[in-house]
ZATIBA-24112 format. One record per residue: x, y, z of N, C-alpha, C in turn. Coordinates in steps of 0.001 Angstrom, whole numbers, padded with zeros to 6 digits, always signed. Layout:
BEGIN
XYZXYZXYZ...
***
This chain:
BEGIN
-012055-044631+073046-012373-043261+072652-012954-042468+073824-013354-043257+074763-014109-042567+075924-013861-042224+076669-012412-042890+077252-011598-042828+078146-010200-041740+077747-010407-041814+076473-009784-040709+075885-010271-038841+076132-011552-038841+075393-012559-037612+075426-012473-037543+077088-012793-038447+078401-012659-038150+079755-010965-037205+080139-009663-038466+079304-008708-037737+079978-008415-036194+079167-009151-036333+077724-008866-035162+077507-009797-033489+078280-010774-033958+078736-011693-033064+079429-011150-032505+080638-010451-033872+081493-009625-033674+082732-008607-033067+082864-008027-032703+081744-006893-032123+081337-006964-030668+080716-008420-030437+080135-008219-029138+080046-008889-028527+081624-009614-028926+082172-009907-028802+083439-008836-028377+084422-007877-029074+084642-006404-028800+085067-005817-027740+084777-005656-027250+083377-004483-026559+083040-005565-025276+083163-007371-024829+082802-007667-024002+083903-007712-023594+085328-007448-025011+086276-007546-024576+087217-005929-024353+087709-005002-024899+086592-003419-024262+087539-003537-022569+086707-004493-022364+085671-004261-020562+084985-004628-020296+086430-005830-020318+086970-006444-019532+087745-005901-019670+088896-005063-020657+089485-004346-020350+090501-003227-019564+090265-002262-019412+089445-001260-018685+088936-001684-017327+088890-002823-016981+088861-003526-015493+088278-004305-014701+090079-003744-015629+090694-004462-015337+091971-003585-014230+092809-004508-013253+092966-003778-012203+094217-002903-012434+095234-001397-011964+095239-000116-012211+096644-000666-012001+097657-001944-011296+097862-002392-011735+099249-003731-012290+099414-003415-013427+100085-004244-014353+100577-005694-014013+101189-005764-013079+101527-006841-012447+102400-007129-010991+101494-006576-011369+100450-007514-009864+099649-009499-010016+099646-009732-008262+100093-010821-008613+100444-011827-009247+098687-013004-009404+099059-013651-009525+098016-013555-008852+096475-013398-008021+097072-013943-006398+096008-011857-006560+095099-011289-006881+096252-010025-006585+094888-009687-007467+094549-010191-008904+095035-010221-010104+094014-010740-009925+092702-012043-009591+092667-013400-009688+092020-012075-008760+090716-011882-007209+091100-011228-006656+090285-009997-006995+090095-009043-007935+090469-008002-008364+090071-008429-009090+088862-009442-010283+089282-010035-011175+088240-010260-010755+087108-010860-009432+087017-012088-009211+085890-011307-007832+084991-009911-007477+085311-009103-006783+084663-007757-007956+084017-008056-009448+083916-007144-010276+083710-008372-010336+082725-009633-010759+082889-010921-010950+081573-010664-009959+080791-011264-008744+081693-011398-007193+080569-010190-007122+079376-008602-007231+079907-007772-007527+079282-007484-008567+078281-007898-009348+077642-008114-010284+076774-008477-009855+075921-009237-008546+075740-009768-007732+074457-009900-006391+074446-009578-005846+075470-009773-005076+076090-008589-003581+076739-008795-002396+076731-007595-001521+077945-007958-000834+078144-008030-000282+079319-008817+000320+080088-007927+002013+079844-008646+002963+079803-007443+004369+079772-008039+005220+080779-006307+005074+081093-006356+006254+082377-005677+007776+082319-005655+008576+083397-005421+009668+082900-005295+010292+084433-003692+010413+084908-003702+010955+086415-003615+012078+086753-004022+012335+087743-005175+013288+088508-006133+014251+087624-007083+013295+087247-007780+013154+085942-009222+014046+086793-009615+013500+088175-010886+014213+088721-010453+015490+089895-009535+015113+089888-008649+016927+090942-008451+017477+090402-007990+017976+089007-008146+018876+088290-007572+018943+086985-007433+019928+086400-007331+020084+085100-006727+021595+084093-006590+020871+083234-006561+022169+082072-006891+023393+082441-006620+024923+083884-007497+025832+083628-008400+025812+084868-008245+024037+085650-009152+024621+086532-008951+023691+087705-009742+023661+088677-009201+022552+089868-010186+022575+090851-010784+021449+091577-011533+021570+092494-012951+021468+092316-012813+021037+090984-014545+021039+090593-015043+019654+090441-016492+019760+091310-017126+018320+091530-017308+017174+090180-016968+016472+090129-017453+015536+088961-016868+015804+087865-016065+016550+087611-015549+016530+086354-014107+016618+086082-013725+016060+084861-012517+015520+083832-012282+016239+082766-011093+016595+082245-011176+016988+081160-011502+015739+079895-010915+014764+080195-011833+013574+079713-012952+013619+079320-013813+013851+080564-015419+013832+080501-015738+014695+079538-015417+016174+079796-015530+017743+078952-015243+016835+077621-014444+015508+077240-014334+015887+075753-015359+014658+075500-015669+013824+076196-015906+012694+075639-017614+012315+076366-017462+012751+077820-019237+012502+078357-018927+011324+079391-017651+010713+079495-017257+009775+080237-015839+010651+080943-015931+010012+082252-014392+010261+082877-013358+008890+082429-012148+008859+082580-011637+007622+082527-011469+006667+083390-011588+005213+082761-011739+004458+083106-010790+003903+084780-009518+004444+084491-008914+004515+085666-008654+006163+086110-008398+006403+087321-007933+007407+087899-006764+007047+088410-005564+007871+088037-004134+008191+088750-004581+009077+090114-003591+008752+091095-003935+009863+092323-002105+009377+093117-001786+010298+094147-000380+009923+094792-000566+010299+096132+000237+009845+097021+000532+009708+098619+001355+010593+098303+002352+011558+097373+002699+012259+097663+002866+013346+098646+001694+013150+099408+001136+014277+100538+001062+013601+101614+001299+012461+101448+001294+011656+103060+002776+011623+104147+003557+012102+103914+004723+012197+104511+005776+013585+103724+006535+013886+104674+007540+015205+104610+006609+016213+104585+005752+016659+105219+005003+017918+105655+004448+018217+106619+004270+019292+107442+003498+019607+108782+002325+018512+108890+001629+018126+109898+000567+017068+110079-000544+017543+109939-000766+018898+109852-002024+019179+109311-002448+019403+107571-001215+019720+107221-000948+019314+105751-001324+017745+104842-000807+016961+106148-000779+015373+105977-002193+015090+105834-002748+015807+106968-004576+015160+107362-004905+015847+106128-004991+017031+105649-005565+017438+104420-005486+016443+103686-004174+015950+103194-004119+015653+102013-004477+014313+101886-004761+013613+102913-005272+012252+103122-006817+012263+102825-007604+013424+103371-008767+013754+103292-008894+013574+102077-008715+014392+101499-008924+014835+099837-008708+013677+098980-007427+012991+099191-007563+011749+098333-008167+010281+098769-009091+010417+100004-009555+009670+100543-011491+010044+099787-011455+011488+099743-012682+011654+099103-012678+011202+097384-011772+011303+096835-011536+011097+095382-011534+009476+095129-010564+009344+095891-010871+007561+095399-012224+007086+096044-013250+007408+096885-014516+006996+096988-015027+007256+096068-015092+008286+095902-015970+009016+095068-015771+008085+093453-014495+007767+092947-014296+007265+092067-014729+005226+092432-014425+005013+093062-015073+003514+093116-017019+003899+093180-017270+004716+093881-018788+004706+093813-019451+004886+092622-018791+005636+091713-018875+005958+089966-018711+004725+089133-017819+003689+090018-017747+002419+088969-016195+002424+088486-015322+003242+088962-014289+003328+087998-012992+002827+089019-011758+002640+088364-010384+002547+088923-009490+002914+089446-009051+002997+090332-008024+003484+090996-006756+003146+090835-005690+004129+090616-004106+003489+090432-003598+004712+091592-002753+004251+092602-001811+004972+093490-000376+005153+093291-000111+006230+092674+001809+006509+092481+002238+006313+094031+003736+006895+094321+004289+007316+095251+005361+008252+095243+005010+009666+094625+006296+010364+094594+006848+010754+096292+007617+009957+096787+007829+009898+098095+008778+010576+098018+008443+011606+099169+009779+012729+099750+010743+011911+100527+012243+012443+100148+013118+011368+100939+012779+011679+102331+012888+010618+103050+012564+010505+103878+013910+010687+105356+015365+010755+104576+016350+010982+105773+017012+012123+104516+016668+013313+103693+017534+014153+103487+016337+015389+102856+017104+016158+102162+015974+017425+102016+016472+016809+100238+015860+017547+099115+015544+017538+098043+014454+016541+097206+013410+016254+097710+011874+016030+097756+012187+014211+097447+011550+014272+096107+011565+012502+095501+012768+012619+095014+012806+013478+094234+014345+014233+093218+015405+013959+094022+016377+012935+092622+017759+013193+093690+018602+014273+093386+018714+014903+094048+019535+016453+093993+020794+015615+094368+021875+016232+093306+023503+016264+094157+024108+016590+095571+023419+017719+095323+023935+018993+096589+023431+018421+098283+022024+017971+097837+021488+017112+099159+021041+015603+099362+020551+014796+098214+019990+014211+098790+021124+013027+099109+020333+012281+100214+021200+010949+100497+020347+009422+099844+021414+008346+099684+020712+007472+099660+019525+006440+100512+018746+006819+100297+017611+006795+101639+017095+005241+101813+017357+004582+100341+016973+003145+100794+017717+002328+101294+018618+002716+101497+019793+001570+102910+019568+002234+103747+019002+003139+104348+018461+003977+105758+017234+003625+105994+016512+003195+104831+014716+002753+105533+014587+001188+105313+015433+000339+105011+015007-001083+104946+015296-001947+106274+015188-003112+106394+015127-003710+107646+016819-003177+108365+017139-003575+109173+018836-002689+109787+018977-001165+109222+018630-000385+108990+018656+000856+108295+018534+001700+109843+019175+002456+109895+018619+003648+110996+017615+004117+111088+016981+004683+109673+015531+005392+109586+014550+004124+109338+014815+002982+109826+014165+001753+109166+012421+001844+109686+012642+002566+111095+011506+002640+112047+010919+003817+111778+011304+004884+111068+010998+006322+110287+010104+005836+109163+010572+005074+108469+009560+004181+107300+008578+003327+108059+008750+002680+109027+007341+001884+109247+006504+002778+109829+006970+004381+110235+005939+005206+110492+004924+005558+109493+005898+005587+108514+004853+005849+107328+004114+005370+106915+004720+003615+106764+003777+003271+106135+002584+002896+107007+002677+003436+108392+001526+003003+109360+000405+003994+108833+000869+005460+108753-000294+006209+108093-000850+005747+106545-000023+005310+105770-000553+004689+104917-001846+003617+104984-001174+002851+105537-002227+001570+106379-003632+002084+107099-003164+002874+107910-004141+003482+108016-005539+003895+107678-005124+004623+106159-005589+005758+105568-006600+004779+104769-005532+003843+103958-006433+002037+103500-007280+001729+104081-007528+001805+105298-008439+001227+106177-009698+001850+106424-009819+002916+106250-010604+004522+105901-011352+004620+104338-010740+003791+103137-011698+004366+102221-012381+003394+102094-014055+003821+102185-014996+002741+102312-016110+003385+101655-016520+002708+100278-017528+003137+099415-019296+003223+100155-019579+003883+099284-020798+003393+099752-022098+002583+099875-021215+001318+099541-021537+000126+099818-021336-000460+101434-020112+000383+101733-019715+000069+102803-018549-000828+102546-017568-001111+101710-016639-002011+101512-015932-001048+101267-014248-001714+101627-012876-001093+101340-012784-000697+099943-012314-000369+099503-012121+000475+098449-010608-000198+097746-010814-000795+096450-009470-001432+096150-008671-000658+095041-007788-000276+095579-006437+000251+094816-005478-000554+094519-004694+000174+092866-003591-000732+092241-002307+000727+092874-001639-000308+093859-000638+000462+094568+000974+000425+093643+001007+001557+093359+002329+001455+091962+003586+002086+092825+004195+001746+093853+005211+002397+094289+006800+002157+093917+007355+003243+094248+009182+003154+094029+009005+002646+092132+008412+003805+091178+008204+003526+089600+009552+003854+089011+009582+003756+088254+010846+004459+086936+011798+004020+087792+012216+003482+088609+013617+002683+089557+014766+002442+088726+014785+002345+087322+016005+002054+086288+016658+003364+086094+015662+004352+086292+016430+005180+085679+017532+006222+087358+017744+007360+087518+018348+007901+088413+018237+009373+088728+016811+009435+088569+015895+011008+088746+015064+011199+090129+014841+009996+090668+014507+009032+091980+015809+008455+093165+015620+009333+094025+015974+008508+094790+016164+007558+095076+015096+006654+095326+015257+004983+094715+015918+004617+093667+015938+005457+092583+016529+004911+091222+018049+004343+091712+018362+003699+090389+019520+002106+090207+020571+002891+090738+021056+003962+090359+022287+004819+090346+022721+004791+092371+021642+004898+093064+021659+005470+094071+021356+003896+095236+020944+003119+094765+020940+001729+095112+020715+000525+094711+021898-000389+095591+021700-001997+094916+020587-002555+094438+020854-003127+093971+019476-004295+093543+018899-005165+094553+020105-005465+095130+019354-006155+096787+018542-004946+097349+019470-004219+097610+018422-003286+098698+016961-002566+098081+017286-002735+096999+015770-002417+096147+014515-003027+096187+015298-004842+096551+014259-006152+096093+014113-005848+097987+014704-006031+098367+014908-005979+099983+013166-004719+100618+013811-004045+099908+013184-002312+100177+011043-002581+099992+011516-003575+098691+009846-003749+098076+009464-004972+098795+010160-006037+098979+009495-007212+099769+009442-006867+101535+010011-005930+102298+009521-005042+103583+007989-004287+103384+007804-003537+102552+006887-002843+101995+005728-003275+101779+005945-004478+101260+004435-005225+100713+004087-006188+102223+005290-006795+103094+004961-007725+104021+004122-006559+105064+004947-005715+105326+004475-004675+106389+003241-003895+106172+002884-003637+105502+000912-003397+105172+000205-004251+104817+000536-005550+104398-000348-007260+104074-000127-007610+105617+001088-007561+106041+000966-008993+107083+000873-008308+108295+001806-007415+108401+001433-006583+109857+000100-005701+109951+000243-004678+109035-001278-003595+108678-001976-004406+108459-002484-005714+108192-003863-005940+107387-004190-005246+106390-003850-004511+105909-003914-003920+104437-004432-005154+103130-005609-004930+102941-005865-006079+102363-006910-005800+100885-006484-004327+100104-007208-003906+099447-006192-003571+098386-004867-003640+098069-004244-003287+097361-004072-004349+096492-003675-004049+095197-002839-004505+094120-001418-003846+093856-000544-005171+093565+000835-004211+094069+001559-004513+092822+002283-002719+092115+002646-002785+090681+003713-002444+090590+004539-003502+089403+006265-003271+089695+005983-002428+088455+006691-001228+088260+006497-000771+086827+008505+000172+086167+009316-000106+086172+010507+000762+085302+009679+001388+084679+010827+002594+084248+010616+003183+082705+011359+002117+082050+012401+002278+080619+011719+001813+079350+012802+001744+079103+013899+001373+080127+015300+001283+079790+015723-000217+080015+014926-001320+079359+015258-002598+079239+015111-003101+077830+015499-003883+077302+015619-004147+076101+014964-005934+075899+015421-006337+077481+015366-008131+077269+014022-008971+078616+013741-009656+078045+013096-010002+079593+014078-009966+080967+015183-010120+080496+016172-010412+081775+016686-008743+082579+016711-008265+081355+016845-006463+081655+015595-006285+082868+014572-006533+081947+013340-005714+083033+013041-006387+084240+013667-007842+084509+013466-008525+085650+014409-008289+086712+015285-007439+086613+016974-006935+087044+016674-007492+088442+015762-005727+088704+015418-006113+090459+014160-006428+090572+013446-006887+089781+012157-007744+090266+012657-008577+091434+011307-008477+092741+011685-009283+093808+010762-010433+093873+010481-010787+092891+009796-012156+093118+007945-012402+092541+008136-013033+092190+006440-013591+091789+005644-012967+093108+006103-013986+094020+005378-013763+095503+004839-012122+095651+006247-011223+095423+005420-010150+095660+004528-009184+094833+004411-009453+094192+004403-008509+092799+002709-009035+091963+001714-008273+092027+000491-009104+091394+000215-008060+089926+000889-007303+089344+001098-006714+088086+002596-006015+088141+002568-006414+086874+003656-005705+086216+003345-004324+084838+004589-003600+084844+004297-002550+083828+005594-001680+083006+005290-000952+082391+006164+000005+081985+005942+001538+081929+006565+002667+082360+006469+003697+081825+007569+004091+080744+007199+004460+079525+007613+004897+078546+006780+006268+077666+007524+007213+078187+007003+008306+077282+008331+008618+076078+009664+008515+076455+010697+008483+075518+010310+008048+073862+009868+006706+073728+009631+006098+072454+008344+006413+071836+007582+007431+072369+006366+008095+072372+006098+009330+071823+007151+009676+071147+007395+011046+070889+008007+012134+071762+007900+011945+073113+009126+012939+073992+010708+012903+073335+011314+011523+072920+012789+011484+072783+013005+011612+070725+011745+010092+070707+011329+009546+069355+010043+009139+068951+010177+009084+067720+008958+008157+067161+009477+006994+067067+009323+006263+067922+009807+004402+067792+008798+003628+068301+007675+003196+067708+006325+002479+067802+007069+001316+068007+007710+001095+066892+008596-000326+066683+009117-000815+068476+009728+000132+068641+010347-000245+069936+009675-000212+071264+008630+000988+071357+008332+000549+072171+006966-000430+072239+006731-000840+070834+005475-001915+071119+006075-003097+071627+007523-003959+071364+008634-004232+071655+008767-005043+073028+008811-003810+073812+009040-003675+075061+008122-003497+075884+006765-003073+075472+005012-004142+076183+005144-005429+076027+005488-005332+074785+005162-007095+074323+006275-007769+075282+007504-007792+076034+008382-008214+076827+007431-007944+078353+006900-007258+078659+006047-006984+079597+004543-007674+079465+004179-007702+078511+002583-008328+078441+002848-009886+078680+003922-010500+077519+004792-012081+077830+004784-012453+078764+005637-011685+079614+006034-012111+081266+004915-012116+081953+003676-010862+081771+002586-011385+083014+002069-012805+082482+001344-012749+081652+000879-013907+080623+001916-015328+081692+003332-015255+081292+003800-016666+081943+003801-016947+083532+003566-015138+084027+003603-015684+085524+002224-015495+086031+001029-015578+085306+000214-015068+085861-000213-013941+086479+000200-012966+086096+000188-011421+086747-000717-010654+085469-001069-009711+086510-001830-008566+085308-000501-007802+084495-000738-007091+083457+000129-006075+082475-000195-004674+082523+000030-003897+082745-000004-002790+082457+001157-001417+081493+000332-000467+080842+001439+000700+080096+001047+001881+081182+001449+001723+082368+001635+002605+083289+001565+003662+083241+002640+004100+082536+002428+006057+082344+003243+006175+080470+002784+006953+080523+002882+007179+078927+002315+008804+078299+002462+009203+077325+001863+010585+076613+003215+011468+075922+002366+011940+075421+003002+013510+074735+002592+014593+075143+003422+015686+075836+003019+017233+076156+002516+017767+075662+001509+018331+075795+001019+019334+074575+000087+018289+073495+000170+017301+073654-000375+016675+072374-000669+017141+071017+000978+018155+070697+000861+018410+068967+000810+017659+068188+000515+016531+068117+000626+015609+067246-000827+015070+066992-001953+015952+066272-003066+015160+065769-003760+013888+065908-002892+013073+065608-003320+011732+065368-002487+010893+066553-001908+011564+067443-001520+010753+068222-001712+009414+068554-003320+009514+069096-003787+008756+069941-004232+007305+068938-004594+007407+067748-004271+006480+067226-003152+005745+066329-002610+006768+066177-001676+006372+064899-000375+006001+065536-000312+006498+066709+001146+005976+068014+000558+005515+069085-000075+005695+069898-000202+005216+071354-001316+003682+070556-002116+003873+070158-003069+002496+070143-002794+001287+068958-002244+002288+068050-000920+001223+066956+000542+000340+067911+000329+000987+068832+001768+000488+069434+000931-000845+070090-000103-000126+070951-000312-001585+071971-001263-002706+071102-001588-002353+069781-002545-003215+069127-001034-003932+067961+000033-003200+068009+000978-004554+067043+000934-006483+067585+001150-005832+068645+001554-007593+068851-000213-007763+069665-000456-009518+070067-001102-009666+070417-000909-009313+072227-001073-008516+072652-000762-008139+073775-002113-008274+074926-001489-008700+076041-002966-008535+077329-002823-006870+078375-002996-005932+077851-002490-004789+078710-003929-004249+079848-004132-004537+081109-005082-004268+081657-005624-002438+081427-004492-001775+081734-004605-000508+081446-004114+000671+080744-003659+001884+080134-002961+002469+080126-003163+003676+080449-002167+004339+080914-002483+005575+081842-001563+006717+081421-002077+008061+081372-000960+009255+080613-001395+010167+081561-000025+010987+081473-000175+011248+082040-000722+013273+082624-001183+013718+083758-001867+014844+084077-001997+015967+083379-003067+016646+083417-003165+018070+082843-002947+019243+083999-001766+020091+083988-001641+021282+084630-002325+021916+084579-002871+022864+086306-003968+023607+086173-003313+025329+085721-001955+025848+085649-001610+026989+085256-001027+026800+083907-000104+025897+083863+000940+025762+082622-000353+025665+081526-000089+026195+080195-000475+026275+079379+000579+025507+078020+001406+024620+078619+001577+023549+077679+001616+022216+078086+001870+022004+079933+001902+021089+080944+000705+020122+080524+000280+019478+079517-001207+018628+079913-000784+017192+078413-001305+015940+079017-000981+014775+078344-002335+014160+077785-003945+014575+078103-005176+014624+077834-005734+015979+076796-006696+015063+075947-007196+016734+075556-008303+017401+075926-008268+018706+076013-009330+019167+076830-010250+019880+075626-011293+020274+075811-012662+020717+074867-011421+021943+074151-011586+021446+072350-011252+022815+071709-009525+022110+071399-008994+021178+072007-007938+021141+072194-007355+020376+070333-006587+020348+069883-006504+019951+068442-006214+018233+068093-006092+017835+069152-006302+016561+069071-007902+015763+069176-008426+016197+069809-009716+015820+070140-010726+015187+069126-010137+015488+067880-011033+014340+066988-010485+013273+066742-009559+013157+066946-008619+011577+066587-008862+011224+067999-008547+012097+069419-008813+010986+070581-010695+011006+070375-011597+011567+069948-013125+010691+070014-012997+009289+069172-011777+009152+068094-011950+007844+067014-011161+006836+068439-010008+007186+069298-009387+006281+070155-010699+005871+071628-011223+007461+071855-012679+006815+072240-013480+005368+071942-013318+005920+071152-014895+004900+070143-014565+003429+069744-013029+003478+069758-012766+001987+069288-012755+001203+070644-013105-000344+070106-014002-001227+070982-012622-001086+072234-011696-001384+071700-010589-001939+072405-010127-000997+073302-010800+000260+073767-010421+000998+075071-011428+001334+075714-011636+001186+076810-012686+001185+077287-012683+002383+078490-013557+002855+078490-013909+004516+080013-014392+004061+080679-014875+004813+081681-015761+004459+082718-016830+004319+082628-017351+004837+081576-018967+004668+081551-018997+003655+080834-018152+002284+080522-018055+001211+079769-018259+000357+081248-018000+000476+082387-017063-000463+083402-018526-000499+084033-019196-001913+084391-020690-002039+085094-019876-003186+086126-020113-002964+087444-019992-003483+088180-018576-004742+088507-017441-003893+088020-016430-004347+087785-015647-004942+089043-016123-004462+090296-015835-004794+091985-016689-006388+091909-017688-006676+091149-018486-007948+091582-018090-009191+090539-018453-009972+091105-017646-011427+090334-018663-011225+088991-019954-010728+089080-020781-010875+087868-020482-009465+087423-019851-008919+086243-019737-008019+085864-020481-008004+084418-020208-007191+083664-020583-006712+082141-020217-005195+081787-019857-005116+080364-019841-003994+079726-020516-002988+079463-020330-001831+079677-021564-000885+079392-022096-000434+077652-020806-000902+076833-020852-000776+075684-021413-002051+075090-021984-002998+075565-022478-004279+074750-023781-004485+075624
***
C-alpha cells in the first residue's frame, strides 16, 4: 500500500511538472515580469477573464488625450483590465510622425503596467512594398508577404522595421525599472482577405514562413525578451484542423485566439456557434499548453441592452472554457455610433455594471501585482 500511495504521489508530481513545462514561454530568456504574467494569466484563467477594451486610455467616446481616464472607468471606477494599443504608427510615415507615435504609445503602456494592468499590441501594418495602407485595395496593393520574408526583395525593408520595433521594446521600462511585458498579437484576422496578409493574397507557407522570421528576429537577433506572441483568425473555422491551417508551430506561438464579432450580433445572433468555436480554441491551448484568448469581439453601438450578459458572457460561460482575456473593441472620438464600450448615460450600462460585478471578469482594479510570482485578487 505504501509503495503504492509513493508511486501514486510520484506520478501526480510528474504530470504537474510536464503541465508546467508545456505552459512555459517560446522564449527561453523571457524576462521575469512576462513569465510571472504568462504564469498567472494561465491561474487567473481557470476561473477567471480578464476584459479588455482597445485604445481604452487614448481616448474615447467625445474625447481624447485625457490623463487617466476610460470610458470604462467613467462607467464603472475601474479602467480595464487589459489595454488594446497598435504599432500602427511605427512604419509608412515621415520619421517624425514615427518618433511621435512611438512616444505616445511608449507613455501609455507604462503608464498602464505602473497601474497594475495589461497590455495587448495589434499590428495594423501599412504594406510595406505598395500604397493602400493594411487594406488590400484592388487598384494598388501588392502581395507584400513574399516580398518581406526570408529571399523576398523587401525582406531587408522588414527587418528595418522590425529593428524599430525592437527597439522601442527595449525603451518601455516601468517604474520599477523593468521592461514592460506585452501580449504581441500580429498579422490577426489572416483567414479572412481585408488584410494584406490575409489567405486570399498568400500561401500558407509563406504565412507560417512570414510568422516564424518575425518571432526569431526580435527573440533571437533583437533580444526582445518581453513579449507574448498571439496567433489569433477571425471566426472562419469550424474544426480544430480549420483553425490550425497556418498555425506555425507550438514552438512559436505562446497564446492562441479568435476574433469574432460576426456571431455576435454584427452578421447574427449565434451564441451557439460562436461559444463553439472558443471552445475549439480554449481545447487546443489547454492540450498544447498555451494561453486562450477572445481577442476582439463587440457590437457597434451596443443597441442591444443586455448584451453583455445575455451574449458575450453566456457565450464564454457555455462550455467549460480557460479564456485568459477578452477584448472589444474601441470607442470613436467623433463618430457618434463608432464605439464597442459603454460610456456614462450610454443604454447599456446597467447590464454591463451586472457583467462588471460578476466574479468571472475581472478589471483592473481586481489585478494586485500580477507582474510578481506572488500575486492576489483585488476582489477577495
Amino acid at each position: 500500500m505504501k509503495k503504492f500511495l509513493c508511486s501514486l504521489v510520484f506520478l501526480v508530481l510528474l504530470v504537474g511538472q510536464v503541465q508546467a513545462q508545456r505552459s512555459k514561454s517560446i522564449d527561453a530568456e523571457a524576462t521575469r515580469e512576462t513569465r510571472n504574467l504568462y504564469r498567472n494569466l494561465h491561474k487567473l484563467a481557470q476561473k477567471h477573464t480578464l476584459f479588455g477594451h482597445q485604445h481604452a486610455t487614448e481616448y474615447g467616446h467625445g474625447w481624447a488625450g485625457n490623463e487617466n481616464r476610460s470610458d470604462v472607468k467613467s462607467v464603472t471606477g475601474s479602467h480595464p483590465a487589459v489595454i488594446g494599443v497598435d504599432f500602427s504608427g511605427f512604419s509608412g510615415r515621415p520619421h517624425e510622425a514615427i518618433k511621435k507615435a512611438k512616444e505616445n504609445l511608449r507613455k501609455n503602456v507604462v503608464d498602464t503596467y505602473n497601474r497594475g494592468g495589461v497590455i495587448t499590441v495589434a499590428w495594423h501594418f501599412s504594406n510595406p512594398v505598395s500604397g493602400g495602407g493594411f487594406y488590400w485595395k484592388d487598384s494598388v496593393s501588392l502581395p507584400a508577404v513574399k516580398y518581406i520574408i526570408p529571399g523576398g526583395e523587401a525582406h531587408d525593408k522588414y527587418k528595418g522595421i522590425l529593428r524599430g520595433i525592437g527597439e522601442w521594446a527595449h525603451s518601455i521600462r516601468g517604474q520599477d525599472g523593468k521592461l514592460v511585458p506585452v501580449i504581441f498579437r500580429p498579422y490577426h484576422e489572416f483567414d479572412g482577405g481585408w488584410f494584406w496578409w490575409g489567405k486570399p493574397h498568400t500561401s500558407a507557407g509563406e504565412f507560417k514562413s512570414l510568422w516564424r522570421f518575425t518571432v526569431t528576429y526580435l527573440r533571437d537577433s533583437l533580444n526582445v525578451h518581453n513579449f507574448i506572441y498571439t496567433f489569433s483568425p477571425d471566426n472562419k473555422f469550424n474544426s480544430e484542423e480549420e483553425f490550425l491551417e497556418r498555425y506555425p508551430g507550438n514552438e512559436w506561438v505562446d497564446m492562441v485566439g479568435m476574433d469574432n464579432y460576426a456571431d455576435f450580433g454584427r452578421d447574427r445572433y449565434d451564441i451557439e456557434t460562436g461559444a463553439r468555436k472558443l471552445k475549439i480554441v480554449s481545447d487546443y491551448a489547454r492540450k498544447a499548453g498555451k494561453l486562450a484568448a477572445f481577442t476582439e469581439t463587440g457590437l457597434e453601438s451596443v443597441p442591444d441592452t443586455t448584451w453583455w450578459t445575455a451574449t458575450l458572457l453566456k457565450a464564454m460561460r457555455t462550455h467549460k472554457m480557460q479564456l485568459a482575456y477578452v477584448l472589444v473593441w474601441r470607442n470613436d472620438t467623433r463618430s457618434p455610433t463608432h464605439y464597442y464600450a459603454p460610456y456614462p448615460g450610454q443604454a447599456s450600462v446597467p447590464n454591463f455594471m451586472k457583467f462588471y460585478q460578476d466574479p468571472y471578469t475581472l478589471f483592473e482594479n481586481d489585478l494586485k501585482n500580477i507582474y510578481r510570482r506572488k500575486w492576489f485578487l483585488g476582489l477577495f
